[in-house]
SELO-937494 format. One record per residue (C-alpha): z, x, y; residue in one letter. Coordinates in steps of 0.5 Angstrom, whole numbers. Example, Ala and Ser with C-alpha at 12.3 -4.5 7.8 and 13.67 -1.06 7.14 Angstrom:
BEGIN
       Z       X       Y   residu
      16      25      -9        A
      14      27      -2        S
end
This chain:
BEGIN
       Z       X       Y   residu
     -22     -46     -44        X
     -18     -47     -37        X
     -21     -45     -31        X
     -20     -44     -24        X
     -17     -51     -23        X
     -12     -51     -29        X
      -9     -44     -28        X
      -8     -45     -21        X
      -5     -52     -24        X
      -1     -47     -29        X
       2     -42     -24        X
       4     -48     -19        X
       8     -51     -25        X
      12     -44     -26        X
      13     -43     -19        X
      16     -50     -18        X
      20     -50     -22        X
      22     -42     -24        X
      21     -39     -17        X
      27     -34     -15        X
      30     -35     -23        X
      33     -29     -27        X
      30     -28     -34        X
      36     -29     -37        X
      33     -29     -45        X
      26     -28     -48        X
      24     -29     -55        X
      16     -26     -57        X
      13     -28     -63        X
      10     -22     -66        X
       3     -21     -65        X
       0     -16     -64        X
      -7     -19     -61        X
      -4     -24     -56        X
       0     -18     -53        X
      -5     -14     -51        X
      -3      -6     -50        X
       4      -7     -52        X
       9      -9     -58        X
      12     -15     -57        X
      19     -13     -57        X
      18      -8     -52        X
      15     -13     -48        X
      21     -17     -49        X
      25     -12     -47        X
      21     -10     -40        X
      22     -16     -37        X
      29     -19     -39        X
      34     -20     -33        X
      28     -19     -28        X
      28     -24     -23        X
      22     -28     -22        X
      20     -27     -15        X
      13     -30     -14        X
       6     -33     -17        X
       0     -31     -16        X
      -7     -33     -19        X
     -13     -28     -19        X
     -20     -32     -23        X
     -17     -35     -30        X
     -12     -30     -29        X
      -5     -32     -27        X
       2     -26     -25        X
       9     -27     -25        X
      11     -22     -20        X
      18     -20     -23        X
      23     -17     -18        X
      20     -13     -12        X
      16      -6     -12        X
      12      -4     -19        X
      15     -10     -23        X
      13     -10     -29        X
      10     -15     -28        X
       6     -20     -32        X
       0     -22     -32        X
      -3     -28     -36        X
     -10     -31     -39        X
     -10     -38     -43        X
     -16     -36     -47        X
     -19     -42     -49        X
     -14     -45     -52        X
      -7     -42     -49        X
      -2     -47     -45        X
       5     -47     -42        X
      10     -52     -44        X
      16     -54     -41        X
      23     -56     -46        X
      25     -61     -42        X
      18     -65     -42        X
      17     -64     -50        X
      20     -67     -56        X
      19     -61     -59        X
      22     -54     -59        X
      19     -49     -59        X
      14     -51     -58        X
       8     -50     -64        X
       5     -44     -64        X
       8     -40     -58        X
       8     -33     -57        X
      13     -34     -51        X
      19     -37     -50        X
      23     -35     -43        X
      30     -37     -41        X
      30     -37     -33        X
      37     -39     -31        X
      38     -41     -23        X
      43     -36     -20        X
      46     -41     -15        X
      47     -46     -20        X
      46     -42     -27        X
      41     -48     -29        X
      36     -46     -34        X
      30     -48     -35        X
      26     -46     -41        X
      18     -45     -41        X
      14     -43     -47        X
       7     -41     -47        X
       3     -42     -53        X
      -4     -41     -57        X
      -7     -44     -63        X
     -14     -39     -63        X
      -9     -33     -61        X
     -15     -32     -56        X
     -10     -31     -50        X
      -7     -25     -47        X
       0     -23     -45        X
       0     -15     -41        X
       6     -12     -38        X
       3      -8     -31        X
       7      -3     -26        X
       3      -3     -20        X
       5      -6     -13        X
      -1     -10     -14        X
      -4     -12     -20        X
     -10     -14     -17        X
     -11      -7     -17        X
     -11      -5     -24        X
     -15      -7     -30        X
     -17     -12     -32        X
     -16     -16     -26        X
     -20     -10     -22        X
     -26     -11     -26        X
     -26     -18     -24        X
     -32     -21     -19        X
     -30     -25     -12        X
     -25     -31     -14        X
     -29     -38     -10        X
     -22     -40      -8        X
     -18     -33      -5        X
     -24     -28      -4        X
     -31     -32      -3        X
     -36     -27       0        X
     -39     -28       6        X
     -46     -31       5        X
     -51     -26       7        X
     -47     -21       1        X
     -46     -28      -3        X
     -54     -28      -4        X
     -55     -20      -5        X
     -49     -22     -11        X
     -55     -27     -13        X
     -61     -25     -12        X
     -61     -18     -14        X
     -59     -21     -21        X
     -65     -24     -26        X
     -61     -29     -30        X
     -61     -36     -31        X
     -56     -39     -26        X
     -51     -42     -31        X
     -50     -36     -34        X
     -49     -32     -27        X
     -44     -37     -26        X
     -40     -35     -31        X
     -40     -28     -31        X
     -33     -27     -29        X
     -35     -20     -27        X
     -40     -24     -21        X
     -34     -32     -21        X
     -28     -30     -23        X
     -24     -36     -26        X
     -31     -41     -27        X
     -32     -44     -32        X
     -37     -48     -37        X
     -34     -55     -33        X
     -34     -52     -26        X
     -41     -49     -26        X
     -44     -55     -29        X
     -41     -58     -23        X
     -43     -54     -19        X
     -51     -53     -20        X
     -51     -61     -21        X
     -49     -63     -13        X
     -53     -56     -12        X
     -58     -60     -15        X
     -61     -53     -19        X
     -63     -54     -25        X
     -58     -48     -30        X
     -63     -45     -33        X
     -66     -43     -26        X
     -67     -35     -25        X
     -62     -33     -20        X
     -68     -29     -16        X
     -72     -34     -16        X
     -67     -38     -11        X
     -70     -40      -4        X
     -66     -40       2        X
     -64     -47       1        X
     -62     -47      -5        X
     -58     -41      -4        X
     -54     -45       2        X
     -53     -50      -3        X
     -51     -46      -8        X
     -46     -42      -4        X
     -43     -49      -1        X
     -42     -52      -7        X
     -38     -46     -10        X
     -33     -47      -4        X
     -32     -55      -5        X
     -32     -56     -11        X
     -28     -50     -14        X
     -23     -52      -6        X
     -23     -59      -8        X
     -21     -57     -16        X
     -15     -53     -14        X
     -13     -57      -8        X
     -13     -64     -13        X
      -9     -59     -19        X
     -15     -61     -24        X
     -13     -68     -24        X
     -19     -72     -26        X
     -17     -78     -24        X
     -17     -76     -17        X
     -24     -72     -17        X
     -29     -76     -13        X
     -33     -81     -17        X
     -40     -78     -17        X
     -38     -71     -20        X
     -41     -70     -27        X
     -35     -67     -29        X
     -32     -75     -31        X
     -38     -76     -35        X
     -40     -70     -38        X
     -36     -70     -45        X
     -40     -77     -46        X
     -46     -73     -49        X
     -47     -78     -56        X
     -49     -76     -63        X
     -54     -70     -65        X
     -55     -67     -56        X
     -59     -73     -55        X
     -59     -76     -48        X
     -54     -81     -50        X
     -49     -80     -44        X
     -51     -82     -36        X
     -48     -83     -29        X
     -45     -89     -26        X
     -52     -90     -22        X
     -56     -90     -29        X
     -58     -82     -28        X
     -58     -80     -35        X
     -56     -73     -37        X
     -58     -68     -42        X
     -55     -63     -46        X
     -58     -56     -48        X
     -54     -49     -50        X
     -55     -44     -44        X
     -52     -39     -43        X
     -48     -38     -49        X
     -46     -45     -48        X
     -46     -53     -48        X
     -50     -54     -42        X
     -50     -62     -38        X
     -55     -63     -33        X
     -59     -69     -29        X
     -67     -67     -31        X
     -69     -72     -25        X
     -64     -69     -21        X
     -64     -61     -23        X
     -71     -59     -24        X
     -74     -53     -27        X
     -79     -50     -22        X
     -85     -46     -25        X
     -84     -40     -23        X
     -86     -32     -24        X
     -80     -30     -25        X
     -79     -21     -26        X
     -73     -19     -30        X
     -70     -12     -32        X
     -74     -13     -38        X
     -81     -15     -37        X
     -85     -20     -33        X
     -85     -28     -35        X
     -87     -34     -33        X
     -81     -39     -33        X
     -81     -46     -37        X
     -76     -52     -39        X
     -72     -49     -43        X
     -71     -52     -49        X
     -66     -51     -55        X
     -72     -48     -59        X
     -73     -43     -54        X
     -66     -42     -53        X
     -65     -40     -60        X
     -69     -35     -60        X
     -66     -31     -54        X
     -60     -31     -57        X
     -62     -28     -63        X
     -59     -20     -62        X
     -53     -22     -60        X
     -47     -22     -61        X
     -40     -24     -60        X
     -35     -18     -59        X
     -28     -22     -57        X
     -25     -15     -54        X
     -30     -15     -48        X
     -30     -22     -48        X
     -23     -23     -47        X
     -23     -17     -42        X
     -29     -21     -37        X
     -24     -27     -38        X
     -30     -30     -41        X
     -33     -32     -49        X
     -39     -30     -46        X
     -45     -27     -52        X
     -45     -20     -51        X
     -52     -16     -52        X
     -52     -11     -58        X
     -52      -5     -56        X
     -60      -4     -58        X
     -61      -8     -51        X
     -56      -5     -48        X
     -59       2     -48        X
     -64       0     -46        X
     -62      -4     -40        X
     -59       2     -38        X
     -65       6     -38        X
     -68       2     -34        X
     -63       2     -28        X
     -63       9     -29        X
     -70       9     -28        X
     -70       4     -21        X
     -64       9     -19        X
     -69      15     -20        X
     -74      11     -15        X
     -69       7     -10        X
     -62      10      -8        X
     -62       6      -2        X
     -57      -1      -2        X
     -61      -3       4        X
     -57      -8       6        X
     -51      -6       9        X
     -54      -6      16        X
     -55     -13      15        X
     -47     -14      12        X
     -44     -11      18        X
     -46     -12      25        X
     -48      -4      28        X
     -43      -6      34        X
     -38     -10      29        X
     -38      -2      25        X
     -30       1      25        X
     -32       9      24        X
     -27      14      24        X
     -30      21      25        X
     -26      27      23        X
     -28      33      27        X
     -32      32      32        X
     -30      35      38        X
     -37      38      38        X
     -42      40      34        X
     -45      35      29        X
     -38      30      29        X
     -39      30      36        X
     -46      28      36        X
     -45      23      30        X
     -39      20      35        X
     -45      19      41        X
     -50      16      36        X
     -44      11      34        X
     -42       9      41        X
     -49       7      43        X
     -49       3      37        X
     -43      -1      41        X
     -39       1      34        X
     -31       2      35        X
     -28       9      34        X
     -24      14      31        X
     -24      20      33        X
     -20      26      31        X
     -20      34      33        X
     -16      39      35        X
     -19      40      42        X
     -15      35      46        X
     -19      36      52        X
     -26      36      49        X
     -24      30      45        X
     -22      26      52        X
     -28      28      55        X
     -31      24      49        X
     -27      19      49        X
     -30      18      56        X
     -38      20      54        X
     -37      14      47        X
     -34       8      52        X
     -40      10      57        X
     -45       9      52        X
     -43       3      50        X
     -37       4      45        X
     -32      -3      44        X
     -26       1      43        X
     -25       8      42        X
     -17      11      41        X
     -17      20      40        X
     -12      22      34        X
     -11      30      36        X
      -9      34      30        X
     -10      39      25        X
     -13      37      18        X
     -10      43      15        X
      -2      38      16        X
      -1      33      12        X
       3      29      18        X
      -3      30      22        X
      -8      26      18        X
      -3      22      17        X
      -2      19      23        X
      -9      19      24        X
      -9      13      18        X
      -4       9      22        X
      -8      10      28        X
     -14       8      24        X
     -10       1      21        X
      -8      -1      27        X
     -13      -1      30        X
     -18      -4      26        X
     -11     -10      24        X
     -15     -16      22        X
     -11     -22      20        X
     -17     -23      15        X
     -15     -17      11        X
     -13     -16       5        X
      -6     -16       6        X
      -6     -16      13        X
      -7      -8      14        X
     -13      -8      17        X
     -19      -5      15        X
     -25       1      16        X
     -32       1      15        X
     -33       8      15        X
     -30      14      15        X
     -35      21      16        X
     -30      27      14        X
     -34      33      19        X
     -29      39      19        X
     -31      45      17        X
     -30      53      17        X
     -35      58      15        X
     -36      65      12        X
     -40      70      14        X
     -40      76      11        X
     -41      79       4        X
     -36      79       0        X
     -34      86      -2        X
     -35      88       6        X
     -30      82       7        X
     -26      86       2        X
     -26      92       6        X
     -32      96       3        X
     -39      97       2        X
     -44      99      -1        X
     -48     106      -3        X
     -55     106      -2        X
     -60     110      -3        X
     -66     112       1        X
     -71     107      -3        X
     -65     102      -2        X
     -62     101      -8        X
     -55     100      -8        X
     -51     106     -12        X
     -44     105     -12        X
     -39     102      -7        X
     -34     105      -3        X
     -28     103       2        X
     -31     102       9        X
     -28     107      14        X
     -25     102      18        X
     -21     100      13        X
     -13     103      15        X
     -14      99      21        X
     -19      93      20        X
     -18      91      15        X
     -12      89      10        X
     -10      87       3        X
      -8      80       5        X
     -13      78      10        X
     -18      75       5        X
     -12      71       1        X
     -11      68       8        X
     -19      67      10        X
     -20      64       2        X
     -14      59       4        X
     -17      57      10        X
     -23      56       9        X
     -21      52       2        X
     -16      48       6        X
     -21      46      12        X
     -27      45       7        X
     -24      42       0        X
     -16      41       0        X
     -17      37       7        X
     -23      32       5        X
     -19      31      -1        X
     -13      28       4        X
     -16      24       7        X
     -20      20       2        X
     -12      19      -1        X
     -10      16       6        X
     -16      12       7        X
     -19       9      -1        X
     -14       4       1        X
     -17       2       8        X
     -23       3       6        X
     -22      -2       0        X
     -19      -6       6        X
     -23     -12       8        X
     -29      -9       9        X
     -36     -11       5        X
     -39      -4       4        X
     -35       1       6        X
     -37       8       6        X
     -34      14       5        X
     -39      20       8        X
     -38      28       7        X
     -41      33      11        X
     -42      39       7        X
     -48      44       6        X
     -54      46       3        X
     -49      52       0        X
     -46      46      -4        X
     -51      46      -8        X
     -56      53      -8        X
     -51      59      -7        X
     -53      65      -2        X
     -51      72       0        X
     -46      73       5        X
     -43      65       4        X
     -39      67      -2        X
     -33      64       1        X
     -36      58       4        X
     -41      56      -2        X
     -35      56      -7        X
     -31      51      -3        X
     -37      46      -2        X
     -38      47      -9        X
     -31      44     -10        X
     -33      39      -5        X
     -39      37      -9        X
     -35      37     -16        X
     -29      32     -14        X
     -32      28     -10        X
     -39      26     -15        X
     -33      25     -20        X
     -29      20     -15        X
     -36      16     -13        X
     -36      13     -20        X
     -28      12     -20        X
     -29       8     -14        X
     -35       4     -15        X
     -32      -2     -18        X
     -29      -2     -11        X
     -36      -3      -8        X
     -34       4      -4        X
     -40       8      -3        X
     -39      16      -2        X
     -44      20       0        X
     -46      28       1        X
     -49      30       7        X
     -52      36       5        X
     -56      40      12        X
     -59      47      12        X
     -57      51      18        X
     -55      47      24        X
     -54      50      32        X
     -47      50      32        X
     -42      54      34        X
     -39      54      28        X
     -39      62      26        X
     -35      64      33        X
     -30      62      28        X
     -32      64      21        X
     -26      66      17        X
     -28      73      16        X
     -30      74      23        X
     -27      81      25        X
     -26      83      17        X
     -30      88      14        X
     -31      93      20        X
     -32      91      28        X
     -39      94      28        X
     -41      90      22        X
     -47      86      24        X
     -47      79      22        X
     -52      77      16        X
     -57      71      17        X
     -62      68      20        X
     -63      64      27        X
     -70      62      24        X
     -71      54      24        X
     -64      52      25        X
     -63      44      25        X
     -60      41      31        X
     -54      37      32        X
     -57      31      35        X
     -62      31      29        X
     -56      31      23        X
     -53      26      26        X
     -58      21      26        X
     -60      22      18        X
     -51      21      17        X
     -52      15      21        X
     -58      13      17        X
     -55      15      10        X
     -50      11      12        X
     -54       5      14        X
     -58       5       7        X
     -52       8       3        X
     -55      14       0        X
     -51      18      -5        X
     -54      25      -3        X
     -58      27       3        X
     -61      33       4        X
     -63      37      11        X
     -69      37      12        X
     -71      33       6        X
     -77      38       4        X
     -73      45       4        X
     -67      41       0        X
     -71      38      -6        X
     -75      45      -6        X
     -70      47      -7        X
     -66      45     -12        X
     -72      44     -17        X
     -73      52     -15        X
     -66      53     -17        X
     -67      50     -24        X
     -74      52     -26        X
     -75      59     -22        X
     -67      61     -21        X
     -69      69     -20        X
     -75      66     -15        X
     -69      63     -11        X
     -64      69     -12        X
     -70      73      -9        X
     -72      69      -2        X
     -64      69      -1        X
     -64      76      -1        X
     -70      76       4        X
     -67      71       8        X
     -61      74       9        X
     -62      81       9        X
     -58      83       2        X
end
């Protein structure tokens, strides 16, 4: 199968000699498997008279970037036998089994030059994707790191590894963990790694984790710098000797200084190693199944572990791999494992360590007081760079100063409404170019963090709102309702249609924005980026007189558990922030305010209230951990929520109480 060093090789071929050429003809072979997703003659059709403005590889994955914009662009996977071929450098035209043929015609001189792509086993894939960048969108966004482009730092390297109980060979060509390594190319690399294959990847020491990150970097550089000439490889890798593996698997083949190599199946493939070089450790080894002791694997034991699997050649072929895939019996029970250790720990807590607390981008939105102005605090005594968005000017330059006193780097303030669009839009500018690093992804900067604070809340009951009230009698029961008194001159038919669009806006529509404007900063270059949400204890337990309120943060709590799964193959983490009544001023502005009657008292308690100080805190710290939702304080939120689901009407009942209904 090609690997990282022969698609790279591909793509250069093409851009060499194609680049900035029209499509001038396309023939398809009609093939309904190698064309995935689209019907051959439409895929001819697609891309006719497109002009072919760059190249691009991702893994075993490589794009012709077809005029600029969305494309069409084509996207292509060699499978395991898949090839290009160019007429001018064959005998033979068309060439066998071709599944394309493109005409490329230069504009300047209206030379043509006609490639090919061919594919005996039918295994390759040839998919048309509108998107600016393919990189983007399926497949190639369920892809892991590329060693080459996109190797992760070595601290994030080694949580990738160690978090995993597998043998090494078959982590390496996992293409969900290593896009674009192969079978050659991972034998090479735990060769000059000296780590036996069937190592398990949580038993690695520190040493063998530098080793093995060091020698994916150059033996997969070295590959694609040398354009995956064998000749020009160095003369003590394995990859030179490793075919030369004699009759029945025996020892037959060795290395120019005698080192005799075996050859066993892991990982689902032919395996070389050097046993005097890559020894296996004796080890206690805890997998997501059971506890074992690790042994020699031998191809006896290997049998045996591959019974109940399967090949399933669409999965495969998704994951740029012919990898075994697990029967869906080990499936399900593997995902009720990970199930149940989610249960238990829902913490990542290494993201401290990935990003340095003084090195953390943070945009805060909402936080010229209250809990954003504390979370700003508590950032800047971090030394981390700030954001900081509110609409209060003088109090948000008041914080500026307090933040760059405490210790913050780089605060820049962002005046605005989150109700306007444009306003939100200039903090996103803001936001990328302040944080612009030529690391990038693309070069447009990137943020850590972003904590979505802003907020308005309800403080009446409903019908009151609404310019009534009810009729109780002398033991307290409510008999009927009636319009207030007030009602000609406090109260109109439009004041709730404007508190229910205000608050809406503020709670669900605006946190909903910027999470459009900033998904992509986030997806930046940044190696755990969160996106945080305060919202409320009302967004999971209703209450009187909240009616408003709990129904926006309700919404909030609906979008954003649906948008965490969407990005989580972007390594974005959303998290809700969950607190029960902090020390704000935040009801001298509730939207119902002077609604309903200008004597009517303002129901709630004052009991117990959370202070700001202490919210923020829990924020930063669920941050830290990347905790998917934090309930303030911990004891009362858990309570209740199983309350509200074993003992509804109790709840109903302490709510009534607590709020004076």
């Amino acid at each position: 199968m090609p690997e990282i060093a022969e698609v790279e090789r591909a793509r250069l071929r093409i851009h060499r000699q194609c680049i900035n050429h029209k499509i001038t003809h396309v023939e398809v072979a009609d093939d309904t498997i190698v064309y995935k997703d689209i019907k051959p003659d439409e895929f001819a059709k697609s891309v006719l008279n497109k002009t072919l403005v760059d190249t691009k590889r991702y893994g075993k994955y490589f794009i012709l970037m077809l005029d600029d914009g969305e494309g069409p662009h084509i996207v292509a996977h060699f499978g395991m036998t898949g090839a290009i071929r160019f007429k001018h450098e064959e005998s033979e035209w068309p060439p066998r089994f071709y599944k394309l043929l493109i005409t490329f015609t230069d504009p300047k001189t209206n030379e043509n030059v006609h490639f090919g792509f061919r594919d005996p086993r039918r295994l390759a894939r040839l998919r048309l994707v509108k998107a600016m960048d393919p990189l983007q969108l399926p497949p190639l966004n369920k892809l892991g790191f590329d060693p080459v482009l996109s190797l992760p730092k070595f601290e994030h390297f080694r949580q990738l590894v160690v978090k995993r109980a597998v043998p090494l060979k078959a982590l390496l060509l996992d293409q969900a963990f290593s896009a674009g390594v192969g079978n050659w190319v991972a034998d090479e690399v735990l060769y000059q790694s000296r780590i036996h294959p069937a190592q398990y990847s949580n038993t690695l020491t520190d040493d063998e984790l530098q080793r093995l990150y060091a020698n994916l970097r150059y033996v997969c550089e070295t590959a694609v710098r040398l354009e995956a000439n064998e000749e020009k490889f160095p003369k003590d890798w394995l990859m030179k000797h490793r075919w030369h593996k004699g009759k029945k698997n025996q020892l037959e083949g060795c290395l120019p200084n005698g080192t005799i190599l075996q050859f066993e199946t892991i990982g689902g493939r032919t395996t070389a190693f050097a046993p005097a070089l890559q020894k296996l450790r004796v080890t206690e080894t805890t997998t997501t199944t059971t506890s074992t002791t690790t042994t020699v694997t031998t191809k006896k034991t290997v049998k045996k572990r591959k019974k109940g699997l399967v090949k399933n050649e669409s999965e495969a072929e998704d994951a740029g791999s012919d990898k075994e895939i697990p029967v869906k019996k080990t499936a399900i029970k593997k995902a009720i494992k990970r199930v149940k250790k989610e249960a238990m720990i829902k913490t990542e807590p290494n993201r401290k360590r990935n990003i340095q607390p003084n090195q953390e981008r943070v945009v805060i939105v909402g936080c010229s007081s209250g809990i954003g102005r504390e979370c700003a605090l508590q950032y800047a005594k971090r030394g981390a760079k700030l954001v900081l968005f509110a609409r209060r000017k003088e109090l948000l330059e008041s914080l500026k100063k307090e933040c760059l006193n405490l210790g913050s780097s780089n605060v820049e303030i962002v005046v605005g409404d989150v109700t306007l669009q444009t306003d939100l839009t200039r903090l996103a500018t803001v936001s990328r170019e302040t944080f612009h690093s030529n690391n990038s992804v693309e070069q447009t900067g990137g943020v850590d963090t972003v904590i979505y604070c802003a907020g308005m809340i309800s403080v009446r009951p409903f019908l009151e709102a609404c310019g009534h009230k009810l009729i109780t009698d002398n033991k307290g029961n409510a008999t009927t309702i009636e319009k207030h008194k007030d009602d000609d001159t406090s109260f109109t038919n439009n004041d709730m249609s404007i508190a229910l669009q205000k608050i809406t806006t503020v709670n669900y529509f605006a946190a909903i924005e910027v999470a459009r404007l900033f998904i992509p900063l986030l997806k930046g270059d940044s190696v755990a980026p969160n996106f945080l949400i305060v919202s409320s204890m009302a967004g999971k337990v209703g209450a009187p007189t909240r009616a408003l309120y709990a129904g926006s943060k309700h919404a909030l709590h609906g979008f954003f558990d649906s948008l965490r799964i969407e990005v989580a193959p972007l390594n974005i983490h959303i998290g809700l922030i969950c607190p029960a009544t902090v020390e704000t001023d935040l009801r001298l502005s509730a939207v119902d305010m002077n609604m309903g009657g200008s004597g009517s008292e303002i129901a709630g308690s004052n009991k117990n209230k959370l202070r700001p100080e202490q919210v923020a805190k829990c924020i930063i710290k669920a941050s830290d951990l990347r905790e998917r939702e934090v309930y303030i304080p911990a004891l009362f939120g858990y309570s209740a929520l199983w309350a509200k689901l074993l003992a509804s009407r109790l709840v109903d009942y302490f709510a009534m109480k607590k709020y004076k209904v």
